[in-house]
C-alpha positions in Angstrom: -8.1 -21.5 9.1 -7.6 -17.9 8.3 -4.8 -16.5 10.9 -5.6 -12.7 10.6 -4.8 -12.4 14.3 -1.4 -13.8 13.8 -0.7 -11.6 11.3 -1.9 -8.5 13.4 0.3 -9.4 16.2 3.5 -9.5 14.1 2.1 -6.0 12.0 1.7 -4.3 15.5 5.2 -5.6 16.3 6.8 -5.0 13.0 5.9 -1.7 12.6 6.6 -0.4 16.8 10.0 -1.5 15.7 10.3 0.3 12.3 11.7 4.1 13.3 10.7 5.3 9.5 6.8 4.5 10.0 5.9 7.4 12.1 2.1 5.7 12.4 -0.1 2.9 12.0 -3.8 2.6 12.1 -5.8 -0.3 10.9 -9.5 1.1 8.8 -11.8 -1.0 7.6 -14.4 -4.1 9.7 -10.7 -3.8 11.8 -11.5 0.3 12.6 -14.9 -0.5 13.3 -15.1 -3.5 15.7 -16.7 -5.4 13.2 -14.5 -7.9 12.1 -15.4 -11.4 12.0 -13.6 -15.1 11.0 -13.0 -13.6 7.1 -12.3 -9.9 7.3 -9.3 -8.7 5.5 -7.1 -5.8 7.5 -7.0 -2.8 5.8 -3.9 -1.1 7.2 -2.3 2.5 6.6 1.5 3.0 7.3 2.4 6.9 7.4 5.6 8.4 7.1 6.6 12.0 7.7 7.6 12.7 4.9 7.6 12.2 0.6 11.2 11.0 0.8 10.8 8.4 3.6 8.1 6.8 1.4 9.3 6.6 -1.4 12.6 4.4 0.6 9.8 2.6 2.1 7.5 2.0 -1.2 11.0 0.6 -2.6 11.2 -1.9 -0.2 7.4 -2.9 -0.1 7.6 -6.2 -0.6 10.6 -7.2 2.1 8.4 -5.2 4.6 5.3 -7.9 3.7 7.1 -10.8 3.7 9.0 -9.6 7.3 5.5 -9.2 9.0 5.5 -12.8 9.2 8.6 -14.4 7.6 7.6 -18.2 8.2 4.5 -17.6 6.2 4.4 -17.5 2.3 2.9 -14.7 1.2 2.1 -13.3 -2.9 1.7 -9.9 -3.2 1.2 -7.0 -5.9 0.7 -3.6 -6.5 -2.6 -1.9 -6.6 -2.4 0.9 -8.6 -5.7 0.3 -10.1 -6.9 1.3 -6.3 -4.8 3.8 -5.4 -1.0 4.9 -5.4 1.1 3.5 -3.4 -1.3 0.3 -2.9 0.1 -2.8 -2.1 -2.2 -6.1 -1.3 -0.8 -8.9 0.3 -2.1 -12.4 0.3 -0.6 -14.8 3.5 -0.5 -18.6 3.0 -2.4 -18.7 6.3 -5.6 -17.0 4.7 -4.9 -13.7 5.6 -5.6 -10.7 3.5 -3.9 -7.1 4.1 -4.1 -4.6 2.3 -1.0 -1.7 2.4 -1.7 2.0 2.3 1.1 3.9 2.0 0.7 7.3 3.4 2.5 10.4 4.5 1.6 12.8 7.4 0.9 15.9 5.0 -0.9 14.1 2.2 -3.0 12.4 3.8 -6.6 14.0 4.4 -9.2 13.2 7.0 -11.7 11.4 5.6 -15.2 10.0 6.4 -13.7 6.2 6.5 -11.1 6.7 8.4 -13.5 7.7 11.3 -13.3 4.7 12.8 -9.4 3.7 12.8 -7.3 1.3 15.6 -4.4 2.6 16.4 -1.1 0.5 16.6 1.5 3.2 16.5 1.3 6.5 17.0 4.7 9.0 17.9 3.7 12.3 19.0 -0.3 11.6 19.4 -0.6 12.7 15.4 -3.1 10.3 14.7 -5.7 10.6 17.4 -5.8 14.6 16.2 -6.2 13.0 12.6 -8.8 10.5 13.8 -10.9 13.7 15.5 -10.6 15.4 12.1 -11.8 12.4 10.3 -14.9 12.0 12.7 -16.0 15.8 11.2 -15.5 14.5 7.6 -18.2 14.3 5.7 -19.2 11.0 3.6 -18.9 12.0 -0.4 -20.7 10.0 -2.8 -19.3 8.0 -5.6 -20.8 9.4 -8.8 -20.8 8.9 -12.3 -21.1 11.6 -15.1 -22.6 11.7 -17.9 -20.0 11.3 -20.0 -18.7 8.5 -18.4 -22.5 6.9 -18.1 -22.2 6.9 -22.4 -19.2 5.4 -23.1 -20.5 2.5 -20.7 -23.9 2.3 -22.2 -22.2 2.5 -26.5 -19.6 -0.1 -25.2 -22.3 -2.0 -23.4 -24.9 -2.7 -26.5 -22.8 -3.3 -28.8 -20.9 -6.5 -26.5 -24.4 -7.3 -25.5 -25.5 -8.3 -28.4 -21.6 -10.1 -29.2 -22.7 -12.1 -26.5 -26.3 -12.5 -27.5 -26.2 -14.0 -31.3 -22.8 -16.5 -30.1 -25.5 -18.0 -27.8 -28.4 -18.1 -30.3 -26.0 -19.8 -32.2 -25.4 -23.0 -29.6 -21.8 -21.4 -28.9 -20.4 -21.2 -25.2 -16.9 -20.7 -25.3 -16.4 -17.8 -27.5 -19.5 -16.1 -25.6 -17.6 -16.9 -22.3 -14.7 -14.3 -22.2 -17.2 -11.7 -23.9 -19.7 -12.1 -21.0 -17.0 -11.9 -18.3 -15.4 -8.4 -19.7 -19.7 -7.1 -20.0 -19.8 -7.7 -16.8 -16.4 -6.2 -15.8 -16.8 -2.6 -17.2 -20.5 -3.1 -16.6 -21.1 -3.9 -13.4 -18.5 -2.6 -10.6 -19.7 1.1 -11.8 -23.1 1.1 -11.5 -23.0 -1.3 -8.0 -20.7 1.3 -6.6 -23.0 4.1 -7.3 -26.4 2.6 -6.6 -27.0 2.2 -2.7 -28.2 -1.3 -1.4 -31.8 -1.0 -0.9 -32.3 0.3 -4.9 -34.2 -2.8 -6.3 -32.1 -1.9 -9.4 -28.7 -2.7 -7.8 -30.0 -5.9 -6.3 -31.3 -7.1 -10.3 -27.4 -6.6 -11.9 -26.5 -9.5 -8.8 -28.6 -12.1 -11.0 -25.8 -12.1 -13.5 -25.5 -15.8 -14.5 -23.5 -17.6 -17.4 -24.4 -21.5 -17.9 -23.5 -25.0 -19.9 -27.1 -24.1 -21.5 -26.7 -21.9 -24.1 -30.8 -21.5 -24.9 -31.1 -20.8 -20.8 -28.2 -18.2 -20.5 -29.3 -16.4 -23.5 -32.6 -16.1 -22.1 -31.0 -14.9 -18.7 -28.6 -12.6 -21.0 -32.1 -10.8 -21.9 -33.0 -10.2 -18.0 -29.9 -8.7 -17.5 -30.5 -6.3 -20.1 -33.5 -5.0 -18.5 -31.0 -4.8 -15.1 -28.6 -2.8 -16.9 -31.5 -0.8 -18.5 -32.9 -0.3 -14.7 -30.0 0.5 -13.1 -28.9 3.1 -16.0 -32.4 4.5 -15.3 -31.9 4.7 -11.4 -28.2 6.6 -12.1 -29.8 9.3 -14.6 -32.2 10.1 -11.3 -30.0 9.9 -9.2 -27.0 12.2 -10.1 -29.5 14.4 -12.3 -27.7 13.4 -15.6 -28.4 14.9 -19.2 -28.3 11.4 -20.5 -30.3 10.7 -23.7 -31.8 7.5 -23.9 -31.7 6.2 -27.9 -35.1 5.0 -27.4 -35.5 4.0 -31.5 -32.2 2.1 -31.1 -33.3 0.3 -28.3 -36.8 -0.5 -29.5 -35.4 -2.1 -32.5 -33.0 -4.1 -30.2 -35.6 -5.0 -28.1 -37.3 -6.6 -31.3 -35.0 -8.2 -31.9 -33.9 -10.2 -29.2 -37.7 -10.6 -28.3 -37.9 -8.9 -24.8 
């Protein structure tokens, strides 16, 4: 049973009581009504000032654990997020993520349209929130310099991947696999809107026992990646030359 109300409660009380934490909103399925059995709370803590967050960020992990001190909780920084990112997991299922804000660096901002307010001294936030309703939405993007290093690292791990499963192998292919997928992946799905049939392909990913059968799937997710790449150049206009005689030959090779 995930216990995200529970935790809420104790958040709303935690920080009411907390003089440094000048406000509190929650963002996020929480923000928008939305929220349902699993949702994680996506919560901001603002302080006035540079000063009184760094004392806070200092003490980041006694302030998690006091939200609801009878539950066990792991936590760690996010830093591959944002700054000042801390994500907490509760025993009781809950998930909260910790934004650690201050009043003058913090910009209004097309998802924080839609915020709950748990504290707010001075009515700073519900100016913030008006502000944040005017913010435009800016799209993730990729450049194209950033498009070619993904596409020289992703051939050349491809095909790592490839010849270990021609060969019968699964466990060396295994760890290969996973980090294609990490660099791959999370850039091109946080580019490519949900209705692009080309987004929807890179879901198919799939690594099994069957070495003959993955290696055969390995090949559809090539022409994924080579969809998706496609429906980025359009997209964001890029000046991305494909190595058509390179991939030809790879093609061949592989026999797609």
């Amino acid at each position: 049973m995930f216990e995200q109300d529970r935790v809420l409660l104790r958040l709303q009380q935690r920080v009411l009581g907390e003089a440094a934490i000048a406000a509190c909103f929650l963002s996020g399925s929480y923000g928008r009504r939305t929220t349902d059995a699993y949702s994680d709370l996506d919560v901001a803590l603002v302080f006035a000032d540079e000063a009184a967050r760094e004392r806070a960020w200092a003490e980041r992990r006694d302030f998690v654990r006091s939200v609801v001190p009878f539950v066990a909780v792991k936590s760690f920084d996010g830093a591959h997020v944002r700054p000042f990112f801390h994500i907490a997991l509760y025993s009781n299922g809950a998930k909260v993520d910790y934004r650690y804000e201050t009043k003058e660096a913090l910009q209004p901002s097309y998802f924080d349209r839609d915020i709950r307010i748990l504290k707010d001294d001075g009515g700073w936030l519900k100016a913030f929130q008006a502000q944040s309703a005017q913010a435009p939405l800016t799209q993730p993007r990729l450049t194209t310099a950033e498009l070619t290093a993904l596409d020289e690292r992703f051939w050349v791990m491809f095909m790592d991947v490839y010849r270990l499963l021609k060969r019968g192998d699964y466990d060396k292919p295994f760890t290969i696999y996973l980090e294609l997928l990490h660099f791959t992946l999370p850039p091109l799905l946080r580019v490519l809107p949900p209705e692009e049939p080309a987004r929807q392909k890179l879901l198919r990913a799939n690594f099994s026992h069957d070495t003959k059968a993955t290696a055969r799937q390995l090949v559809d997710l090539l022409e994924a990646y080579v969809g998706a790449r496609t429906a980025v150049i359009r997209r964001f206009h890029l000046d991305f030359v494909v190595d058509d005689r390179f991939e030809t030959a790879v093609r061949r090779v592989i026999g797609s």
